[in-house]
C-alpha positions in Angstrom: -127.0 28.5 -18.8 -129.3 31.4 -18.9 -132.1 31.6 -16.9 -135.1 31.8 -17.1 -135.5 29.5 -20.2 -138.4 29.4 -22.3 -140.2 26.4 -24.0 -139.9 28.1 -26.8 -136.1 28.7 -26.3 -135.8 25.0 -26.0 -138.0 24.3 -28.8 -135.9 26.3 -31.2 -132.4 25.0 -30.3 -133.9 21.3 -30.7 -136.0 21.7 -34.1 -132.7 23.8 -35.4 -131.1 19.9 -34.3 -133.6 18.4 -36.2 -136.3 17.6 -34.0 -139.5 17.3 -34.6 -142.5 18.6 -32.2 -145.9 16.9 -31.4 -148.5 18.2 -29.3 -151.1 16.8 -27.4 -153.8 18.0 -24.9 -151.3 16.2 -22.3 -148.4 17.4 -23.0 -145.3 17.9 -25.8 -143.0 15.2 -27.5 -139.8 16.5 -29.4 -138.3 13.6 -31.2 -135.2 13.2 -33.0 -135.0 9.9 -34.9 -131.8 9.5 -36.3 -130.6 9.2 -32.6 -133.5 7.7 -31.1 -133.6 10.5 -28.5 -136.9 11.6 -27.5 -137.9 14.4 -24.7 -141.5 14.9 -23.0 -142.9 17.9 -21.5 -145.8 19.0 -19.5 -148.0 21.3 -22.2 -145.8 24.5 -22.2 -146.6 27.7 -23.9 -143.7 29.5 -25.8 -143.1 31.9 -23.1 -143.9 29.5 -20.3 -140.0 29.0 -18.1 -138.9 25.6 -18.2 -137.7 23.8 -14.5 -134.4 24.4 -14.6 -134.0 20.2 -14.2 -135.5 19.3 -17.1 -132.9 21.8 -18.9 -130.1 20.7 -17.5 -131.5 17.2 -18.8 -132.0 17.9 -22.3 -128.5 19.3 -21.7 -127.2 16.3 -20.6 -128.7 14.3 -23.1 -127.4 16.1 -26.3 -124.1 16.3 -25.3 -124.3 12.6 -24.4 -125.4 11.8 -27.8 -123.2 13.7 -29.1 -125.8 16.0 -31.0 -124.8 19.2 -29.1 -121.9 19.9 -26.5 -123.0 20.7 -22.9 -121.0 24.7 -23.5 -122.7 25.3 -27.1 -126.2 24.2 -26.0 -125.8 27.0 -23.4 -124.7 29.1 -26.5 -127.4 28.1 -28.1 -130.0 29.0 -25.9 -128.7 32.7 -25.5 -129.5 32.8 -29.6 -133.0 31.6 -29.6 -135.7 33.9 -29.6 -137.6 33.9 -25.9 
């Protein structure tokens, strides 16, 4: 996994899954509803670095799902724009 990742890293590879972002003042929702999968995060900014944990989560959690394997996710992340 490359490091640092952006929010707006993450928030590429997701929407490209079909996720969908809302923002509030207290922080971000990125939903997918075909799988009922849904992530929170504090209010980043695009270029803000996400904790590594909360990667390795949404890692975790597509690959679980089956929306994304653990070793393309990582892929995935190298392609987004920082």
């Amino acid at each position: 996994m490359p490091e640092p990742v952006t929010y707006g890293q993450l928030r590429t590879v997701l929407t490209r899954l079909g996720f969908r972002e809302q923002r509030r003042a207290t922080g971000i929702g990125l939903e997918h509803a075909e799988s009922n999968t849904l992530f929170l995060f504090r209010p980043y900014h695009d270029l803000d670095a996400v904790k590594p944990p909360e990667v390795e989560n949404v890692r975790a959690v597509l690959d679980a799902r089956g929306l994304l394997p653990a070793d393309a996710f990582d892929g995935q992340l190298t392609k987004a724009p920082a």
